[in-house]
PQR file of N, CA, C, O and H, with PARSE charges and radii, in Angstrom:
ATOM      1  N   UNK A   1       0.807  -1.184   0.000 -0.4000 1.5000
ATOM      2  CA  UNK A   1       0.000   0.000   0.000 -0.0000 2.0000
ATOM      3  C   UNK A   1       0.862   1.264   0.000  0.5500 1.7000
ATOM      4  O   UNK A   1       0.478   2.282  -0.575 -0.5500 1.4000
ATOM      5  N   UNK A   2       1.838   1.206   0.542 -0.4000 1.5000
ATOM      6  CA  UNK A   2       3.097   2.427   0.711 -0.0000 2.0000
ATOM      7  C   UNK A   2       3.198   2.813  -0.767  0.5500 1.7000
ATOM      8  O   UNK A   2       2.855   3.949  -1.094 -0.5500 1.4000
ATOM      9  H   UNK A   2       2.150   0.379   1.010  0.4000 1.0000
ATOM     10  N   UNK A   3       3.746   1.755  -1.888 -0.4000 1.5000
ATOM     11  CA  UNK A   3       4.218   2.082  -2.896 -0.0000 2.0000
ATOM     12  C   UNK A   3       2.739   2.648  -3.513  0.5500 1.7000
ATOM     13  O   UNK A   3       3.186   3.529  -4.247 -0.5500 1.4000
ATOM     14  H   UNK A   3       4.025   0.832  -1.623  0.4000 1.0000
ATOM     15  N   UNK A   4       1.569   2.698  -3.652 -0.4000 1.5000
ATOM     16  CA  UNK A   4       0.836   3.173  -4.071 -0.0000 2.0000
ATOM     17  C   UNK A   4       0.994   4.711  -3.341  0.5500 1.7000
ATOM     18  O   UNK A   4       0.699   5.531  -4.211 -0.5500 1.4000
ATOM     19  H   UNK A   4       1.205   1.983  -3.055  0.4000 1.0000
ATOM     20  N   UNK A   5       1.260   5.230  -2.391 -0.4000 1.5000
ATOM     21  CA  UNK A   5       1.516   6.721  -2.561 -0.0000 2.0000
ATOM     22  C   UNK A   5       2.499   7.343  -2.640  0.5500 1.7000
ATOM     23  O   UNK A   5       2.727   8.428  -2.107 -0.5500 1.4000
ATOM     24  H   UNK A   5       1.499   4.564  -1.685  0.4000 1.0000
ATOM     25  N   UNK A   6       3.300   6.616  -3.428 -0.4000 1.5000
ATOM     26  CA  UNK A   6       4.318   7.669  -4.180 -0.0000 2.0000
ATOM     27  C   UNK A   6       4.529   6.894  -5.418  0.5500 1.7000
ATOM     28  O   UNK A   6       5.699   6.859  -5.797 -0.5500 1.4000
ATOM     29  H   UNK A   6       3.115   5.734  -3.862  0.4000 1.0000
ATOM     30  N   UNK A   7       3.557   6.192  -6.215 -0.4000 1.5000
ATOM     31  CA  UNK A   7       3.418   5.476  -7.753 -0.0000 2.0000
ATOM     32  C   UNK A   7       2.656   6.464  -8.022  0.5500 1.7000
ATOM     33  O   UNK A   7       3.080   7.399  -8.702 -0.5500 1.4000
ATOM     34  H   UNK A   7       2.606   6.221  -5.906  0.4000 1.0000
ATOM     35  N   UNK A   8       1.368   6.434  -7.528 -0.4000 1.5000
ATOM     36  CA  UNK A   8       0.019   6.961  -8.036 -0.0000 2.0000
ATOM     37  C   UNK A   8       0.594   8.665  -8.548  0.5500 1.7000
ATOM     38  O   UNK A   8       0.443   9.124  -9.680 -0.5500 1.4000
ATOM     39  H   UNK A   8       1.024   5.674  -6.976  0.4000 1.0000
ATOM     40  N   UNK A   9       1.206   9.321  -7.476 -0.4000 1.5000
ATOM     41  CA  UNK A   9       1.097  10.884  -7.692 -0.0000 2.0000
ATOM     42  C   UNK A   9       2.795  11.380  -8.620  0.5500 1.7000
ATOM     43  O   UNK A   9       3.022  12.532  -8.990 -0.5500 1.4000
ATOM     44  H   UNK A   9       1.328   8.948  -6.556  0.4000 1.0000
ATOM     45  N   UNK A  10       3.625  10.373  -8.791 -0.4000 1.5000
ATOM     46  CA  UNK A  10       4.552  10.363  -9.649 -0.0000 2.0000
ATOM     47  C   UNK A  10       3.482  10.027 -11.160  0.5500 1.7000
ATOM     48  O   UNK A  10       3.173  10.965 -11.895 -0.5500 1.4000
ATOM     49  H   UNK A  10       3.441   9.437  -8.491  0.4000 1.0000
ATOM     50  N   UNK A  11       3.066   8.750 -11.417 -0.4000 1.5000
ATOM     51  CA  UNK A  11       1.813   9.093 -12.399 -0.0000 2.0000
ATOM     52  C   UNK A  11       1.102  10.321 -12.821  0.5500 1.7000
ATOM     53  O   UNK A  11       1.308  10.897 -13.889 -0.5500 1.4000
ATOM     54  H   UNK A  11       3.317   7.988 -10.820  0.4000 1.0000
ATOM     55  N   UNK A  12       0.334  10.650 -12.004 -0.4000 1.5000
ATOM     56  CA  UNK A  12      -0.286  11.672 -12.308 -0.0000 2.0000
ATOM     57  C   UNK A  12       0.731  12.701 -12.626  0.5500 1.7000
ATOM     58  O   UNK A  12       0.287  13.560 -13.389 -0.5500 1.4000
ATOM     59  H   UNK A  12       0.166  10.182 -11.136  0.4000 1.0000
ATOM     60  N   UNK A  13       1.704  12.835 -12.345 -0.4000 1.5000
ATOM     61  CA  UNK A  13       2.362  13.749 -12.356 -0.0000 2.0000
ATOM     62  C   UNK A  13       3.196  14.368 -13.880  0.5500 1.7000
ATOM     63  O   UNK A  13       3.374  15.472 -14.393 -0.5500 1.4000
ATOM     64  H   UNK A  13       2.065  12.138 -11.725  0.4000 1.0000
ATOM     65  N   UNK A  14       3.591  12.779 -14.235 -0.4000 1.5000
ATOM     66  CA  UNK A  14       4.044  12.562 -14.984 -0.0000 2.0000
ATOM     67  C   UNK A  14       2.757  12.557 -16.359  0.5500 1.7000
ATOM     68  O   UNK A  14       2.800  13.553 -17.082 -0.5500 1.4000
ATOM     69  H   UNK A  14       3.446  11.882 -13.818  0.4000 1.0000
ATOM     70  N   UNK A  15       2.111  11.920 -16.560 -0.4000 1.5000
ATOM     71  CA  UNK A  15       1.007  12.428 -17.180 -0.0000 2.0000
ATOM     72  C   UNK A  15       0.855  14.083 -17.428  0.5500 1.7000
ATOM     73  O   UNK A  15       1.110  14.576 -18.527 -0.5500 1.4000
ATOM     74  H   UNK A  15       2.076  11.111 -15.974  0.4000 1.0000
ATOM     75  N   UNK A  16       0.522  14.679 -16.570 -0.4000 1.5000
ATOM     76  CA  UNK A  16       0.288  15.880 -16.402 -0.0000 2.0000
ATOM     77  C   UNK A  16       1.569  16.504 -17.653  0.5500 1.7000
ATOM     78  O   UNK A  16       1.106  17.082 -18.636 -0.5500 1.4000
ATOM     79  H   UNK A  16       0.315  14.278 -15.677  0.4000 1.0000
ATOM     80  N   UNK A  17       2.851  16.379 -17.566 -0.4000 1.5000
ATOM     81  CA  UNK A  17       3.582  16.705 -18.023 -0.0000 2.0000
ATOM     82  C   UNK A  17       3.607  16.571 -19.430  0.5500 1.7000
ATOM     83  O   UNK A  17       3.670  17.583 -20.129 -0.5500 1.4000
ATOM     84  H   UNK A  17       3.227  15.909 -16.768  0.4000 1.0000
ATOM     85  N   UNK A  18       3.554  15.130 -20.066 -0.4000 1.5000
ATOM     86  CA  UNK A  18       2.933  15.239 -20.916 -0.0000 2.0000
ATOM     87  C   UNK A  18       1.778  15.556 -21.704  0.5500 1.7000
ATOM     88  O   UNK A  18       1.879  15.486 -22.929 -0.5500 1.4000
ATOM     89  H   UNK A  18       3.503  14.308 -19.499  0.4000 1.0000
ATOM     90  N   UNK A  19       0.764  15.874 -21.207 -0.4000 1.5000
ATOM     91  CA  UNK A  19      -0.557  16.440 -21.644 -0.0000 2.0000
ATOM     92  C   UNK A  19      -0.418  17.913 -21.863  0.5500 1.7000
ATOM     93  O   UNK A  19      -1.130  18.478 -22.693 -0.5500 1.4000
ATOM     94  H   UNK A  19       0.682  15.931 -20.212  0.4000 1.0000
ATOM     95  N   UNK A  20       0.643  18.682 -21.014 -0.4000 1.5000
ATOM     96  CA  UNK A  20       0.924  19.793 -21.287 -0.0000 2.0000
ATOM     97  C   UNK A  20       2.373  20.482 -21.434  0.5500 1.7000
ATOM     98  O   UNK A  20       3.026  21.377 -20.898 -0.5500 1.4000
ATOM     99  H   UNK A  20       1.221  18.223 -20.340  0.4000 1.0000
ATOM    100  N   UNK A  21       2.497  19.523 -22.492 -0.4000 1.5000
ATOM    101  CA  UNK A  21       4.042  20.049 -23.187 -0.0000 2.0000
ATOM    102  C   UNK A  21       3.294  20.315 -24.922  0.5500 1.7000
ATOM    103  O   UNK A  21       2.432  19.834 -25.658 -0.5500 1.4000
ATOM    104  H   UNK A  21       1.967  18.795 -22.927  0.4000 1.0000
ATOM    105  N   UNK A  22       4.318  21.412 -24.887 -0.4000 1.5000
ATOM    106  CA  UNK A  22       3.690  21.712 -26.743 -0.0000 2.0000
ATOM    107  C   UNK A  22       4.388  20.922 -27.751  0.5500 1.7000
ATOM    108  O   UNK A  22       5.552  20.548 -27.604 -0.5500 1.4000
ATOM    109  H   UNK A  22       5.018  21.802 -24.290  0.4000 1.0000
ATOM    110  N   UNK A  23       3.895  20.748 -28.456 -0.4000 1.5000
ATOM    111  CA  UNK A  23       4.499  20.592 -29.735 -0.0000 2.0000
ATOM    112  C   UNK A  23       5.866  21.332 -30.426  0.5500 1.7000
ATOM    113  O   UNK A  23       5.712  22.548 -30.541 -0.5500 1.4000
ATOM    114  H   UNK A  23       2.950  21.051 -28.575  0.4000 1.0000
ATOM    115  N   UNK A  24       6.836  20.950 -30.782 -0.4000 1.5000
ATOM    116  CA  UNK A  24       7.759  21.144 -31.699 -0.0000 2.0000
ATOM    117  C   UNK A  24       7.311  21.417 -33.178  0.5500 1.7000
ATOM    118  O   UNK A  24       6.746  20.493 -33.763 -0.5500 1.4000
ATOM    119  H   UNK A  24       6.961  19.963 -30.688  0.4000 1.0000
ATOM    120  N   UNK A  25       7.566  22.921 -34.009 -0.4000 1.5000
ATOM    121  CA  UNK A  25       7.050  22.782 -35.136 -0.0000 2.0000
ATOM    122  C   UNK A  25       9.009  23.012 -36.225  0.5500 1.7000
ATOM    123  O   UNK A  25       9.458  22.517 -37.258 -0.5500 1.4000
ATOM    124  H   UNK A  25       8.025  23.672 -33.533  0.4000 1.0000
ATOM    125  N   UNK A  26       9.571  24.053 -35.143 -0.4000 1.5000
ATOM    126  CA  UNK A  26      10.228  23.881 -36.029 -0.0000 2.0000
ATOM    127  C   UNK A  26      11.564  22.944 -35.697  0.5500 1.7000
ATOM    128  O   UNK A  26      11.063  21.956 -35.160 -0.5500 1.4000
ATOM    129  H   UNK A  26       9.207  24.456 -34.303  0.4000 1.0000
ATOM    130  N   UNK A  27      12.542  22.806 -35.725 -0.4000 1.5000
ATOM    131  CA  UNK A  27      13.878  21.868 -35.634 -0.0000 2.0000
ATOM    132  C   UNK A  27      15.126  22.327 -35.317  0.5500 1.7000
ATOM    133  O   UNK A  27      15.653  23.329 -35.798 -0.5500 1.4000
ATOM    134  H   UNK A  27      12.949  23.609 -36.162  0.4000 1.0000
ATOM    135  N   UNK A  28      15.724  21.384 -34.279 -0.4000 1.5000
ATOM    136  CA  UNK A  28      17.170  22.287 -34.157 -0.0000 2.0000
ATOM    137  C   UNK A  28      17.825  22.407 -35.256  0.5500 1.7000
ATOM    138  O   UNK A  28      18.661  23.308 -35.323 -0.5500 1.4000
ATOM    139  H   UNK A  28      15.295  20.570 -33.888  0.4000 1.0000
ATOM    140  N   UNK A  29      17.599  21.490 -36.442 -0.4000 1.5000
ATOM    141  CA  UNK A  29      18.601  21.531 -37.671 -0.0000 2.0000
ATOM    142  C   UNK A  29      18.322  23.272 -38.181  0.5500 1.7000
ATOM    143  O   UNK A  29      19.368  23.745 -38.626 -0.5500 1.4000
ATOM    144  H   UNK A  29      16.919  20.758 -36.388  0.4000 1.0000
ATOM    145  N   UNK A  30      17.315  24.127 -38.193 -0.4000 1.5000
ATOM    146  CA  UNK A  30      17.030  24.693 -38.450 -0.0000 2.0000
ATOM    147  C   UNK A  30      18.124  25.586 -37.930  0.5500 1.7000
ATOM    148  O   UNK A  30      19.167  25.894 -38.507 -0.5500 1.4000
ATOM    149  H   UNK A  30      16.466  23.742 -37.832  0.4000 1.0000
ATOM    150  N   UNK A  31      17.759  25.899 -36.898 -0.4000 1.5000
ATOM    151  CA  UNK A  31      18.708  26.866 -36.047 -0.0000 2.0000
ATOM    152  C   UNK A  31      20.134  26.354 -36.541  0.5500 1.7000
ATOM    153  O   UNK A  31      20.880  27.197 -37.040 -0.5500 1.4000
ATOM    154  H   UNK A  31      16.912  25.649 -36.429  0.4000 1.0000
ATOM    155  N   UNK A  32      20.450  25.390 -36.467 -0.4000 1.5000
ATOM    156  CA  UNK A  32      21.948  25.450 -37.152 -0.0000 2.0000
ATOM    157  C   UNK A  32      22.376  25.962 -38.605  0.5500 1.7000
ATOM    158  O   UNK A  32      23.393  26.534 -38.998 -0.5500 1.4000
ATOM    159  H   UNK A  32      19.844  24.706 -36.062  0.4000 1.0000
ATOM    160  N   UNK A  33      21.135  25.510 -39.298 -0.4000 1.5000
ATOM    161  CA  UNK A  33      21.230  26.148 -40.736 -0.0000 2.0000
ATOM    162  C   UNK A  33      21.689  27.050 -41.022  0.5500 1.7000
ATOM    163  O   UNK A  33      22.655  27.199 -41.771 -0.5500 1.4000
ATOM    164  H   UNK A  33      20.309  25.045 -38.979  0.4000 1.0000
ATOM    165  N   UNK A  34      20.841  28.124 -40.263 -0.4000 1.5000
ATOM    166  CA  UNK A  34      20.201  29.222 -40.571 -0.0000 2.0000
ATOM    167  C   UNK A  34      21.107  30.455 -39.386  0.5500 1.7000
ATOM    168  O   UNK A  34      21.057  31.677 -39.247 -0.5500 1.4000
ATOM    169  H   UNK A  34      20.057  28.003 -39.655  0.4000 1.0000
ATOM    170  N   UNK A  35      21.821  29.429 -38.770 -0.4000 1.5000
ATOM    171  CA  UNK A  35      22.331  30.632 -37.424 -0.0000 2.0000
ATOM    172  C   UNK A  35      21.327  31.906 -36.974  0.5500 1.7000
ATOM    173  O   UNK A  35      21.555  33.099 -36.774 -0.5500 1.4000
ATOM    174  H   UNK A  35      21.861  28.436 -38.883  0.4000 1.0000
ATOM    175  N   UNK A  36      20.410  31.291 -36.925 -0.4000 1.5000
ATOM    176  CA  UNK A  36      19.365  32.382 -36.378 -0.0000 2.0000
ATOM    177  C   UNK A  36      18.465  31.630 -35.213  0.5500 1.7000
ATOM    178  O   UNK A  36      18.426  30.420 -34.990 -0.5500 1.4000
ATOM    179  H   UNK A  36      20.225  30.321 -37.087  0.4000 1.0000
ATOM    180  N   UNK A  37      17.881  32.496 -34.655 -0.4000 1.5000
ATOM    181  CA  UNK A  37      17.130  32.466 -33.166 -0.0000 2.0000
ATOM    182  C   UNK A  37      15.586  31.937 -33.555  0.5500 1.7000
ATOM    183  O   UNK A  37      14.889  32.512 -34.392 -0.5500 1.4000
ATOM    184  H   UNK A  37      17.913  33.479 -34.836  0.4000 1.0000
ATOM    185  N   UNK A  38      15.199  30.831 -32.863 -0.4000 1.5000
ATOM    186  CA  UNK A  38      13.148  30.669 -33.221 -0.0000 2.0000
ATOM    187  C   UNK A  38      12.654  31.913 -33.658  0.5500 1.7000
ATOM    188  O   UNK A  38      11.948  32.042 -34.658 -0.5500 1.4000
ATOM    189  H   UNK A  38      15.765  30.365 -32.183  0.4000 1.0000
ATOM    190  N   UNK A  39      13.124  33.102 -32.703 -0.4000 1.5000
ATOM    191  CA  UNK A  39      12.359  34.152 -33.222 -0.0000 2.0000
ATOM    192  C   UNK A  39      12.211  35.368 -34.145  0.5500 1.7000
ATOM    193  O   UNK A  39      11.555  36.382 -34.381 -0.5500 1.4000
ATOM    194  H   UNK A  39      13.698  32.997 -31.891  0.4000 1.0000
ATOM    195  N   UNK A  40      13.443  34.462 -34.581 -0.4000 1.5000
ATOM    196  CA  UNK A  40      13.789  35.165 -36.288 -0.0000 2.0000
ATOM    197  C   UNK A  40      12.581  34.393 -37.264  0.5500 1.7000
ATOM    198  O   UNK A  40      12.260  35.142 -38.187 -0.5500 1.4000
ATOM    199  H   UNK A  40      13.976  33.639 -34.390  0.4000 1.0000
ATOM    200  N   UNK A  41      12.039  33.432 -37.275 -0.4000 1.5000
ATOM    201  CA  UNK A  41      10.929  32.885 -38.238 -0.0000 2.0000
ATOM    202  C   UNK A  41       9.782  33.071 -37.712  0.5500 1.7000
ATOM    203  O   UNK A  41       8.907  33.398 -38.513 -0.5500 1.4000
ATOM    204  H   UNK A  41      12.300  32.824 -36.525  0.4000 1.0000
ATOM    205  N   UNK A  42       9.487  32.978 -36.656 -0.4000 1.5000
ATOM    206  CA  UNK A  42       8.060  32.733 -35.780 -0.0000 2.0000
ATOM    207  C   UNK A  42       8.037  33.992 -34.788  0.5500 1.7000
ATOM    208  O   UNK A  42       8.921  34.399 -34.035 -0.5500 1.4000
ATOM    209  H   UNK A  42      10.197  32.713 -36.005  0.4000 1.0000
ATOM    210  N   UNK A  43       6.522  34.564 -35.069 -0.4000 1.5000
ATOM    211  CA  UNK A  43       5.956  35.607 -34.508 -0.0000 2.0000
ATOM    212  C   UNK A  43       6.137  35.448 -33.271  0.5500 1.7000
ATOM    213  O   UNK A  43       6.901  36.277 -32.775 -0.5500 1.4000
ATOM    214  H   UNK A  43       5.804  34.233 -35.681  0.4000 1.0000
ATOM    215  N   UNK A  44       5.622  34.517 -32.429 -0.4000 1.5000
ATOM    216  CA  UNK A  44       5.677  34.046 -30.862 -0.0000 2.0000
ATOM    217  C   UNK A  44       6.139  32.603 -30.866  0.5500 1.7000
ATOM    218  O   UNK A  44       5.215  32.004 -30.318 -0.5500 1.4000
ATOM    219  H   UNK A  44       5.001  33.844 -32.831  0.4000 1.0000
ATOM    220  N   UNK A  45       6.786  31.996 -31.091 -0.4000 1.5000
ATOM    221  CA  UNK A  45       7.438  30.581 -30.613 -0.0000 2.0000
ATOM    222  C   UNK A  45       6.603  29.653 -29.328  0.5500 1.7000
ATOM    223  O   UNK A  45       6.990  28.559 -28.918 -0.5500 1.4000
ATOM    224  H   UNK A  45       7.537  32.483 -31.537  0.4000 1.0000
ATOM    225  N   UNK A  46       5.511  30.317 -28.888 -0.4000 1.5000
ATOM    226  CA  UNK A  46       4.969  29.922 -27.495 -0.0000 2.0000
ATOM    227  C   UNK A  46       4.102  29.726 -27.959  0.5500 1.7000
ATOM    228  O   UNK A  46       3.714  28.637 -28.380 -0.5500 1.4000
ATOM    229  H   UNK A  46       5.197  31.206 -29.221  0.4000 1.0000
ATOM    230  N   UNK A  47       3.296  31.284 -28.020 -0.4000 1.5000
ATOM    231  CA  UNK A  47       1.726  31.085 -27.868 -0.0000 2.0000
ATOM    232  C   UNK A  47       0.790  30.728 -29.685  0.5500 1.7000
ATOM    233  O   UNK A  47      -0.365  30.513 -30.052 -0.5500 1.4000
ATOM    234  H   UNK A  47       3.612  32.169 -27.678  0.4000 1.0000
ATOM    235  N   UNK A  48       2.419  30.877 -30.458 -0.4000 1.5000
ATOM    236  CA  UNK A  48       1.538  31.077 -31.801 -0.0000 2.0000
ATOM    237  C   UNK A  48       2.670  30.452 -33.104  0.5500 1.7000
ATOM    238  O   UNK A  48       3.204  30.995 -34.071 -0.5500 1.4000
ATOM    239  H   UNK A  48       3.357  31.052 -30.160  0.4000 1.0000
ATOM    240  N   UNK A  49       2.689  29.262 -32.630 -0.4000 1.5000
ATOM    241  CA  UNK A  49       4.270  28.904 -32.751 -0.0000 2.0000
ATOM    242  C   UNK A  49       4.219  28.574 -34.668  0.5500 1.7000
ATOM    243  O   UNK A  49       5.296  28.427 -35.247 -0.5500 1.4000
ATOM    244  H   UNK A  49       2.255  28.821 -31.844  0.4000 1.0000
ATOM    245  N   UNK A  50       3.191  28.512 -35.285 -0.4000 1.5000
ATOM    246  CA  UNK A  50       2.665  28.354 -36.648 -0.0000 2.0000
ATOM    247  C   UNK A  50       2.847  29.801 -37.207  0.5500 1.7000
ATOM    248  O   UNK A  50       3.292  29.803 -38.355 -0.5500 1.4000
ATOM    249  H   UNK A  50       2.317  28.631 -34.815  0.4000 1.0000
ATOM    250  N   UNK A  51       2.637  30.884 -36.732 -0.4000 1.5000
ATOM    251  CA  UNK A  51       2.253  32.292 -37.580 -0.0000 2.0000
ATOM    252  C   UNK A  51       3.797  32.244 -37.254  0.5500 1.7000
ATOM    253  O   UNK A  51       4.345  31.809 -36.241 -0.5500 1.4000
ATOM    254  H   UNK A  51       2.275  30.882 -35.800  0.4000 1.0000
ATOM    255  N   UNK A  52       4.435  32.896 -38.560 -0.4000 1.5000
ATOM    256  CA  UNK A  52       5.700  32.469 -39.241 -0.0000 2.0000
ATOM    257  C   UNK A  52       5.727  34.584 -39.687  0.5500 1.7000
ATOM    258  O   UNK A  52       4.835  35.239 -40.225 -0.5500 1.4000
ATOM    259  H   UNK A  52       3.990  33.249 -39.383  0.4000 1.0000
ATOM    260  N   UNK A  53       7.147  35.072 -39.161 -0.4000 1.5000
ATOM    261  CA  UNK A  53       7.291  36.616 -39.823 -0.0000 2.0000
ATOM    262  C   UNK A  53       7.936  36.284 -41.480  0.5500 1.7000
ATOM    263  O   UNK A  53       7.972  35.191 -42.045 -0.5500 1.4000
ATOM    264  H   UNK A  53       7.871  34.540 -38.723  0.4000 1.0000
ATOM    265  N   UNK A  54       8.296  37.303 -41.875 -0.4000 1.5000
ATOM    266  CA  UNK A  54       8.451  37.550 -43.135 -0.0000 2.0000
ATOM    267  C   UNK A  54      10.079  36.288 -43.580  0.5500 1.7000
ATOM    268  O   UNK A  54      10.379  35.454 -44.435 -0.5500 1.4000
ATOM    269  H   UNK A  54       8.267  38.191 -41.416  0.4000 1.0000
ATOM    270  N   UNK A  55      10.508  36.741 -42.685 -0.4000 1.5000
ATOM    271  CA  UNK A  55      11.234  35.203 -42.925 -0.0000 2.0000
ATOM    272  C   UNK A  55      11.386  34.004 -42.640  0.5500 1.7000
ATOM    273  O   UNK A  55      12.152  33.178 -43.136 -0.5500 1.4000
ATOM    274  H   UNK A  55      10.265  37.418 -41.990  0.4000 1.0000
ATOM    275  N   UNK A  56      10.601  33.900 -41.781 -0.4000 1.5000
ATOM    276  CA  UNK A  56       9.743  32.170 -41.649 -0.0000 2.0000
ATOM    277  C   UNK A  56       8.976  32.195 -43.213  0.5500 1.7000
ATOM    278  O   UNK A  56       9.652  31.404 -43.871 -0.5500 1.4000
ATOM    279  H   UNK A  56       9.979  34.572 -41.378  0.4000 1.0000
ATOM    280  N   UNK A  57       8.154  32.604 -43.877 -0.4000 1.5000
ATOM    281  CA  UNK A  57       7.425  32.510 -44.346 -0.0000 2.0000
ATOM    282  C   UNK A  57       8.883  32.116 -45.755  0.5500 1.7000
ATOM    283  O   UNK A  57       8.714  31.149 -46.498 -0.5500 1.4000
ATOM    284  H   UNK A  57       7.606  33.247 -43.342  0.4000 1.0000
ATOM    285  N   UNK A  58      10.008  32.894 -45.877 -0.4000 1.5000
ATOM    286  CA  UNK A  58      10.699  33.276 -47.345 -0.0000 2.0000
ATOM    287  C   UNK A  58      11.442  31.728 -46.708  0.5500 1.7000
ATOM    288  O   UNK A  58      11.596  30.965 -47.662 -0.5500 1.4000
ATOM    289  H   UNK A  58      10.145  33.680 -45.274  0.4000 1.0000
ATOM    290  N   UNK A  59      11.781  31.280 -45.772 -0.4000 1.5000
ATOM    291  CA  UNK A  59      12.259  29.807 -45.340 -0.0000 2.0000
ATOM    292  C   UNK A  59      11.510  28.867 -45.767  0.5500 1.7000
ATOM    293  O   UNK A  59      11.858  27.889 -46.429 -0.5500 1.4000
ATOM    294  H   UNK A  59      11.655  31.899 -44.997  0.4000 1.0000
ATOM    295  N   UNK A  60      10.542  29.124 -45.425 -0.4000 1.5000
ATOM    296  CA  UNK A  60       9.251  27.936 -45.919 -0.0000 2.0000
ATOM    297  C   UNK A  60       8.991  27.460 -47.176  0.5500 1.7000
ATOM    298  O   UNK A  60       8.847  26.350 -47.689 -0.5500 1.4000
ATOM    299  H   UNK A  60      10.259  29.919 -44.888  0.4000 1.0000
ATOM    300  N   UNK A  61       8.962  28.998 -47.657 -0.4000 1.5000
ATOM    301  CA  UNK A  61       9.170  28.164 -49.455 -0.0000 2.0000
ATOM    302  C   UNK A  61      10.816  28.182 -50.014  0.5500 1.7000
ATOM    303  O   UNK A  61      11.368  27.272 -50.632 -0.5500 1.4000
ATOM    304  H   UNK A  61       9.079  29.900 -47.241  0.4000 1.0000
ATOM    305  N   UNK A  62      11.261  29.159 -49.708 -0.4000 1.5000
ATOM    306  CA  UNK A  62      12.492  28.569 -50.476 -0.0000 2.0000
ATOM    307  C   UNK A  62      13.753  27.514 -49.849  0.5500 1.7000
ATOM    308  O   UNK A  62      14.820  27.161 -50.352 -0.5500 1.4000
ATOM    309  H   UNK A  62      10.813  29.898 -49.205  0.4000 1.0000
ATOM    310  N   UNK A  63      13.114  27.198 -48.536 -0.4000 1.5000
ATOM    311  CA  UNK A  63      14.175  25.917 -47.665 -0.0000 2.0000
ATOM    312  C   UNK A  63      15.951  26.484 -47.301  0.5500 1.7000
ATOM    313  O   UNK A  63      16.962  25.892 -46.923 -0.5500 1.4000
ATOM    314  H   UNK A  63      12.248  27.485 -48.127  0.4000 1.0000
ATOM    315  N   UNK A  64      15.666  27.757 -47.615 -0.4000 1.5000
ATOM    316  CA  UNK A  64      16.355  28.199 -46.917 -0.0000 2.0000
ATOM    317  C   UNK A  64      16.914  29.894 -46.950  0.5500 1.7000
ATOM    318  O   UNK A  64      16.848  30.312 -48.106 -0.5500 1.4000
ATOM    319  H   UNK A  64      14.845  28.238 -47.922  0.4000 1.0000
ATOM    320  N   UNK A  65      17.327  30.721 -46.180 -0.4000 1.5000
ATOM    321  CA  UNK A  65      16.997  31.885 -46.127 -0.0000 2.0000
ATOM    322  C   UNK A  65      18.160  32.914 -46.983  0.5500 1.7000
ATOM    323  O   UNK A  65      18.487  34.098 -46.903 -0.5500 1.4000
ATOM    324  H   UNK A  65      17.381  30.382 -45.241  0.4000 1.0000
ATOM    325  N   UNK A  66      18.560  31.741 -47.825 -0.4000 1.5000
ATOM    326  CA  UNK A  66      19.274  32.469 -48.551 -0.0000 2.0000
ATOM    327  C   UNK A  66      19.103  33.139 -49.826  0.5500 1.7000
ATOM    328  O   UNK A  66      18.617  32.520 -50.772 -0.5500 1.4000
ATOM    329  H   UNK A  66      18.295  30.780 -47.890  0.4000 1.0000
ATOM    330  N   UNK A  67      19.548  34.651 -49.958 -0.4000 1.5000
ATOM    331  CA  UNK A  67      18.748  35.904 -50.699 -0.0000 2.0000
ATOM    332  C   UNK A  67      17.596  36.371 -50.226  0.5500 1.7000
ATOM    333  O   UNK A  67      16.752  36.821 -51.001 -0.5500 1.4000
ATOM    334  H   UNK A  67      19.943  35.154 -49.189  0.4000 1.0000
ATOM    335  N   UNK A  68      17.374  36.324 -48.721 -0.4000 1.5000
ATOM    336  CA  UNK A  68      16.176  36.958 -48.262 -0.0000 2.0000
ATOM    337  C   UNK A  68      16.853  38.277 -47.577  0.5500 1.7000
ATOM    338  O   UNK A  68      17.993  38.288 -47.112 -0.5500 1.4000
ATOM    339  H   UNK A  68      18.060  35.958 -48.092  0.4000 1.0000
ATOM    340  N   UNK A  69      16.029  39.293 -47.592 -0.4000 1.5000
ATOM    341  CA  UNK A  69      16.649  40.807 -47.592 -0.0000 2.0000
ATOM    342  C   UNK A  69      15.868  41.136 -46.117  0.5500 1.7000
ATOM    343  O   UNK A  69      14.671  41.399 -46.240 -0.5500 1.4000
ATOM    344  H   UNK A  69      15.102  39.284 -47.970  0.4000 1.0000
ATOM    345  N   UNK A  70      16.314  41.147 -44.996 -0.4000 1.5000
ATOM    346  CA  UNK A  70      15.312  42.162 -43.829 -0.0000 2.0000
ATOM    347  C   UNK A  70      14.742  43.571 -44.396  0.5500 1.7000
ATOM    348  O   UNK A  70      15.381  44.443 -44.984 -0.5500 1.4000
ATOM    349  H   UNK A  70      17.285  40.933 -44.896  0.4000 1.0000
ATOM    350  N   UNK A  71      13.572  43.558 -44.108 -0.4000 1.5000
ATOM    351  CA  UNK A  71      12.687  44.420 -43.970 -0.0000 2.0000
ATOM    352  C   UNK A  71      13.175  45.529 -43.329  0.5500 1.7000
ATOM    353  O   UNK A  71      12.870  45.069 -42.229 -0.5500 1.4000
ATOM    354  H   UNK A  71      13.053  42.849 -43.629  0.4000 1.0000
ATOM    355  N   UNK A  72      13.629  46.509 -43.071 -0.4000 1.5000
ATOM    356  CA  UNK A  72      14.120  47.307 -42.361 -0.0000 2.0000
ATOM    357  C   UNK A  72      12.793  48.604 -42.363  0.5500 1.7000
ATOM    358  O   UNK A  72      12.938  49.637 -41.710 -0.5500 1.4000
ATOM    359  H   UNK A  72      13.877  46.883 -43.965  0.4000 1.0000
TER
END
């Protein structure tokens, strides 16, 4: 009976953790590519990790960010 209270709430616990971990959209290969930061492609990396700025978007189609000009 002991090991049931500290199985059960390591479980739950652990559960918990996974149920609320996000998703990965983009890749570390990326960041090495590209020597740039998540938040050089992606608007918010957290809360909005899909809406992609002007060079997420020029990455996306051309696979990689080369000849893309900052917006200044």
């Amino acid at each position: 009976m002991s090991h049931l209270r500290i199985t059960l709430p390591a479980v739950i616990l652990l559960g918990g953790f996974l149920v609320c971990s996000t998703s990965s959209y983009g890749k570390p290969e990326y960041t090495k590519q590209t020597k740039k930061a998540c938040a050089y492609c992606h608007v918010d990396s957290k809360a909005k990790p899909k809406e992609l700025t002007d060079a997420g978007k020029y990455y996306a189609e051309h696979k990689s960010l080369d000849g893309y000009q900052d917006k200044k």
